[in-house]
C-alpha positions in Angstrom: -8.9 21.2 29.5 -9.2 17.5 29.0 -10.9 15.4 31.8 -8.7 12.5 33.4 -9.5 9.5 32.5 -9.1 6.0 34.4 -10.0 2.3 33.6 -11.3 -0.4 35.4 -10.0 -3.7 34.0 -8.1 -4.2 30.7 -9.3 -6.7 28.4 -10.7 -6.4 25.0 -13.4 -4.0 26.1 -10.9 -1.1 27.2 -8.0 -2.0 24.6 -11.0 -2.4 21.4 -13.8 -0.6 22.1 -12.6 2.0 24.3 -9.0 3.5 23.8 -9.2 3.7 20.1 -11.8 6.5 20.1 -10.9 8.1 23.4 -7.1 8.0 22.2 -7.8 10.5 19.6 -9.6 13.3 21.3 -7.8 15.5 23.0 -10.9 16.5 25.5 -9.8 13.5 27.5 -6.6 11.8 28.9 -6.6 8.4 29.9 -4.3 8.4 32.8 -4.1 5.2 35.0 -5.5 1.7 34.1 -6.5 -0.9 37.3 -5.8 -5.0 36.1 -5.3 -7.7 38.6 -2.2 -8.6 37.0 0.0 -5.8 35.6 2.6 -7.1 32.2 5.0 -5.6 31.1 4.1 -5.5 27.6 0.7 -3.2 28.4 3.7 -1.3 29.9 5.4 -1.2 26.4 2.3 -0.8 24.3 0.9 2.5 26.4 3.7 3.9 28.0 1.9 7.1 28.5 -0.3 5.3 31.2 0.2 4.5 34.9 -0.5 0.5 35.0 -1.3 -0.7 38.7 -3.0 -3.8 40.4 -4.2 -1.7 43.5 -7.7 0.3 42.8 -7.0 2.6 45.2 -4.2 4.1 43.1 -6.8 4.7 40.8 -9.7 6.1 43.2 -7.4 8.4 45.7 -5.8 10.0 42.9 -7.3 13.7 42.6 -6.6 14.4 39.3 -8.9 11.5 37.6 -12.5 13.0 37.2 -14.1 10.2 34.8 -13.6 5.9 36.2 -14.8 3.9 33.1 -15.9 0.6 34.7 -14.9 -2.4 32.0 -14.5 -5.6 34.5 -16.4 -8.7 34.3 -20.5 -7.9 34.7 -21.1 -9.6 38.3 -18.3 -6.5 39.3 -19.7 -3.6 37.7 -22.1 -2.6 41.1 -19.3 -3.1 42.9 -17.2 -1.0 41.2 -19.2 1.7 40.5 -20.7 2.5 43.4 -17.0 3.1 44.5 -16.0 5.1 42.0 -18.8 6.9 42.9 -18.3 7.1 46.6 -14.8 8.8 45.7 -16.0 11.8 43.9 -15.6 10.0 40.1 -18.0 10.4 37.2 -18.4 7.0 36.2 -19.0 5.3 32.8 -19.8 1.6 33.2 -19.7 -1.4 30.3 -22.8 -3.5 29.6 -24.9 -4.8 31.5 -25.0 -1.6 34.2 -26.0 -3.8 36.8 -27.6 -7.1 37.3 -30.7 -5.8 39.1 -33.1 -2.4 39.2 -32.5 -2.1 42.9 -28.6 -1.4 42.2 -29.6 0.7 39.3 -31.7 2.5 41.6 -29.3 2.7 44.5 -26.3 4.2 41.6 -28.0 6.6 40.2 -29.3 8.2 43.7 -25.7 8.4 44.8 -24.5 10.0 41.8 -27.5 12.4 42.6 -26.0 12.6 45.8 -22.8 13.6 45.0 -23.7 15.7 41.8 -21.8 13.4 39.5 -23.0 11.6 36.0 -23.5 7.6 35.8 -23.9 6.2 33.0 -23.6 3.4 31.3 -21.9 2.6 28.2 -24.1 1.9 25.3 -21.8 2.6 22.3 -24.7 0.7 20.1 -26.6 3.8 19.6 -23.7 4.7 17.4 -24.2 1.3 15.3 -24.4 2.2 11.8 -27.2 0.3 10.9 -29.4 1.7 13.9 -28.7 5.2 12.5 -29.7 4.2 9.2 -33.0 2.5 10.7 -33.3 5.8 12.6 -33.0 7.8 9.6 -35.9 5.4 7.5 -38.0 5.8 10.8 -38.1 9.8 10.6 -38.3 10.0 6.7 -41.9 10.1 7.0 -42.4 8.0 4.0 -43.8 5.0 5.5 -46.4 6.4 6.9 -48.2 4.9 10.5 -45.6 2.6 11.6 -47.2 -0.6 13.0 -44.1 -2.8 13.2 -40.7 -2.9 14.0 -38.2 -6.0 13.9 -34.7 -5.9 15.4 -31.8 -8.5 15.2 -28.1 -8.8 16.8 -27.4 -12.7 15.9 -24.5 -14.8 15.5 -23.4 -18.6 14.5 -21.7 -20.0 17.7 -23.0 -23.3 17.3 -20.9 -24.9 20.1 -20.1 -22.3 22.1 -21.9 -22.4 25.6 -21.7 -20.5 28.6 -22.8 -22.3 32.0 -25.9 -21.5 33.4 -26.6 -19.5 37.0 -26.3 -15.9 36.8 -28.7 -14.3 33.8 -26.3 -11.8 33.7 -23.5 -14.2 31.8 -26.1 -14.6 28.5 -26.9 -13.1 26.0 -30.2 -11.2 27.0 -28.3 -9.7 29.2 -25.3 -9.4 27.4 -26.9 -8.1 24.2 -30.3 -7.5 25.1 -28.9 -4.1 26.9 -28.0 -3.0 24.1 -30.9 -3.8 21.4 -33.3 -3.2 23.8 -32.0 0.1 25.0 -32.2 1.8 21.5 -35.5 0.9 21.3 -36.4 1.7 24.2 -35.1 5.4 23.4 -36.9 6.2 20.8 -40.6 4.7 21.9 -40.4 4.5 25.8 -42.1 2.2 27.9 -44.3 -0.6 26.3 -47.3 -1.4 27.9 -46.5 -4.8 27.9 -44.0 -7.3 26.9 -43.7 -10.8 25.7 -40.7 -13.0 26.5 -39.2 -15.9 25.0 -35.7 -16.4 26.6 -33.8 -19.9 26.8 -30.7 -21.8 25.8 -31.4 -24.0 23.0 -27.7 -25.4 22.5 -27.3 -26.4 26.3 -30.0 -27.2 28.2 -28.1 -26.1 31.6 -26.1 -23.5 29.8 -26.8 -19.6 29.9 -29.7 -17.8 27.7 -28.5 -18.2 23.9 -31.6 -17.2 22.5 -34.4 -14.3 23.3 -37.6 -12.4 21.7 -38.6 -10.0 23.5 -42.0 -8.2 22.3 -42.5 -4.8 23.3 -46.6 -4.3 23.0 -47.2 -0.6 22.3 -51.1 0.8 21.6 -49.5 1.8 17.8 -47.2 -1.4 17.3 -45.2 -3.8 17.9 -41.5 -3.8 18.1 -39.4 -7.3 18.5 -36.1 -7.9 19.3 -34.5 -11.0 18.7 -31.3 -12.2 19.8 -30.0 -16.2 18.8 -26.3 -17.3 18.6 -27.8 -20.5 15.8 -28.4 -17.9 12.9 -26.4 -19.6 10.3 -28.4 -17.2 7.4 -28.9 -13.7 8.9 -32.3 -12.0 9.1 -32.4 -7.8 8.2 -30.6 -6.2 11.0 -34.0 -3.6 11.1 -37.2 -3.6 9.6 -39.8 -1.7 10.1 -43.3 -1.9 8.2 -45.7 1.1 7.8 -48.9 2.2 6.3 -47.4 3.1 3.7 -44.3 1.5 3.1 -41.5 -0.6 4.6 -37.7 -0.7 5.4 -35.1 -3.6 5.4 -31.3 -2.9 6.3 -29.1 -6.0 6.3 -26.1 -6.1 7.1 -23.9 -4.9 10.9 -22.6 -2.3 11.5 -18.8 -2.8 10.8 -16.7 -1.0 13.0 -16.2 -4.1 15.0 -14.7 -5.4 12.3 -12.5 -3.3 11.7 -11.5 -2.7 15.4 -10.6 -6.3 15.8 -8.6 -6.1 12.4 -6.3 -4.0 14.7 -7.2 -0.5 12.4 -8.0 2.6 14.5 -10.8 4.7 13.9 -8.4 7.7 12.0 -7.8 5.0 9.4 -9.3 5.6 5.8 -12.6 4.4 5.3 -12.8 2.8 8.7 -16.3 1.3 9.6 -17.6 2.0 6.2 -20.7 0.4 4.6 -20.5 -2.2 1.3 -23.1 -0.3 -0.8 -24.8 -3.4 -1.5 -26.0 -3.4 2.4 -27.1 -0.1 1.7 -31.1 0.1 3.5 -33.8 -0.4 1.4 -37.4 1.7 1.2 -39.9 1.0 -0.8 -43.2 3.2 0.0 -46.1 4.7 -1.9 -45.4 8.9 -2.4 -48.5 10.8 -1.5 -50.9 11.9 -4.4 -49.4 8.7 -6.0 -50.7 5.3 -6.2 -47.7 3.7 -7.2 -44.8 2.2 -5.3 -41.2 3.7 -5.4 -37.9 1.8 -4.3 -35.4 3.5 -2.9 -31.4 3.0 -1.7 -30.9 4.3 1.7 -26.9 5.4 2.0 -25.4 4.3 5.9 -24.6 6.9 7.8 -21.2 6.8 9.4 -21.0 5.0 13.0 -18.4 6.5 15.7 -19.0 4.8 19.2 -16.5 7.8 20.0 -19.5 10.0 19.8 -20.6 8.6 23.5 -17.6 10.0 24.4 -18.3 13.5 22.8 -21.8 13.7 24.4 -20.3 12.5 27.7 -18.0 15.3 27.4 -20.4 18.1 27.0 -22.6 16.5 30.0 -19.3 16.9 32.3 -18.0 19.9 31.3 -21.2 21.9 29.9 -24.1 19.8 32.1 -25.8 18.9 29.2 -28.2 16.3 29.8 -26.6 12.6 29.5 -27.1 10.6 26.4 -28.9 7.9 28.4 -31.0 9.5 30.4 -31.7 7.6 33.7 -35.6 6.7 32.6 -33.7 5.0 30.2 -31.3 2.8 32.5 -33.8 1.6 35.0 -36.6 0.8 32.0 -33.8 -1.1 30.2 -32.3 -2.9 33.5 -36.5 -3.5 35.0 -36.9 -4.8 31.4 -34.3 -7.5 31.1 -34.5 -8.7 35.0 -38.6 -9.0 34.7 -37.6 -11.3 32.2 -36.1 -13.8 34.4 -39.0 -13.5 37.5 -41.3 -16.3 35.3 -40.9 -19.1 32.8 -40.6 -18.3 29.8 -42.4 -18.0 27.1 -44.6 -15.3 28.6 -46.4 -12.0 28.5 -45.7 -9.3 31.3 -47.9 -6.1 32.4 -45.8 -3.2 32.4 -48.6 -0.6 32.9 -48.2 1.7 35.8 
């Protein structure tokens, strides 16, 4: 039976990075959609869904199990917490929340009321992080000592005003970079920040490097909207080899080319971005090069495991460690100038 589905807000979030993958599985059904201002052409475009501009049309109706939250950041607390507080699984876009203490406080109430929240980080499903992923576990490159992570842009004169942390892009990407990392290696014992906006001085965070100091290695993520020539997206260094993948993943891409996820080749890799190892084989002393193929993203896969969590009570794909680490992580980042180096040692 397919879970009922509603969303919060209807912007690009829900209409690209949402609907196109949950449209195709017939394990849910999105239902009702909640926007300040209801048009008629959302009306025209998915007529199979009840459009309204009063939330509680969405919240009192019994049939909707799952509320995906996708409204502007400083309102995803807000919102889920009610969603929550009316018996709805809830699914919530980046950031989850601006601080730990509401991270805290949502996932004790879902507790309470024996429901999942969780929030949405579709990035795990990034082509390139799988690939990374895959080059990690190969066990060809032997002790790894560092890792190096990228999500950059050129938006030379684009600036957000300042205020809130939770309108730039630590926030706004650092969820996601740091949050894969985070899965795979856990809490660092301590971490070095570097977080400021270097096209307006008053303007929100455009750039961030954030070190994450484990006793084994290093792994930094870096974030800047002025990268005119882009770095690797991953690369990781070993004791006996390394791994560079350049190139995104391209399902965005292709999503804002208006193609759907069931089109032919959709999100596919160009070869030539194909990872790269190059590692010495044991019992040899010479180095070998190889092409690492891209696995496939699907952000729909979220979806799938979200599915199985509902229905089956399989454990959720971000685990809460994983929320509060990544939410304590980004607001500790904000409690002191920056540059600086932070204890995170219990």
């Amino acid at each position: 039976m397919a879970i009922q589905v509603a969303y919060l807000g209807f912007g690009k979030s829900t209409t690209r990075y949402h609907l196109p993958y949950v449209r195709l599985r017939d394990t849910f059904q999105v239902s009702r959609v909640y926007t300040r201002q209801v048009r008629e052409e959302m009306k025209t475009a998915y007529p199979d869904i009840l459009f309204s501009d009063q939330i509680m049309d969405v919240l009192n109706d019994p049939e909707i199990s799952l509320v995906v939250v996708c409204t502007p950041s400083a309102t995803h607390y807000e919102y889920a917490k009610l969603a929550l507080s009316h018996g709805k699984h809830v699914l919530v876009e980046k950031p989850f929340c601006e601080s730990l203490e509401q991270a805290r406080e949502l996932i004790e109430l879902a507790k309470e009321k024996n429901l999942i929240v969780m929030p949405y980080q579709n990035r795990r499903f990034d082509s390139d992080y799988l690939a990374f992923k895959e080059a990690l576990y190969s066990d060809k490159l032997g002790d790894i000592v560092e890792i190096e992570s990228h999500y950059d842009y050129f938006r030379p004169d684009a600036s957000v005003p300042g205020g809130n942390p939770v309108n730039g892009m630590f926030y706004g990407l650092g969820v996601h970079t740091l949050d894969r990392l985070i899965a795979l290696f856990g809490r660092p014992e301590q971490i070095g920040y570097d977080i400021k906006s270097v096209r307006a001085a008053q303007g929100a965070d455009d750039y961030s490097e954030t070190i994450l100091y484990y006793p084994d290695k290093k792994v930094i993520v870096k974030t800047s909207l002025v990268v005119c020539l882009p770095y690797p997206q991953f690369t990781i260094h070993g004791t006996k080899g390394s791994f560079v993948k350049w190139g995104d993943d391209q399902q965005e891409a292709w999503l804002k080319a208006g193609k759907t996820p069931d089109a032919e080749g959709f999100g596919l890799d160009d070869p030539a971005s194909y990872g790269k190892l190059k590692y010495v084989p044991s019992g040899s002393s010479e180095a070998v090069e190889e092409l690492l193929p891209t696995p496939t993203g699907d952000y729909g896969r979220l979806y799938d495991s979200l599915y199985e969590s509902i229905v089956h009570g399989t454990p959720k794909l971000v685990p809460d460690e994983d929320i509060l680490l990544t939410i304590e992580i980004l607001e500790s980042g904000f409690k002191q100038p920056s540059p600086s180096i932070v204890d995170f040692r219990r």
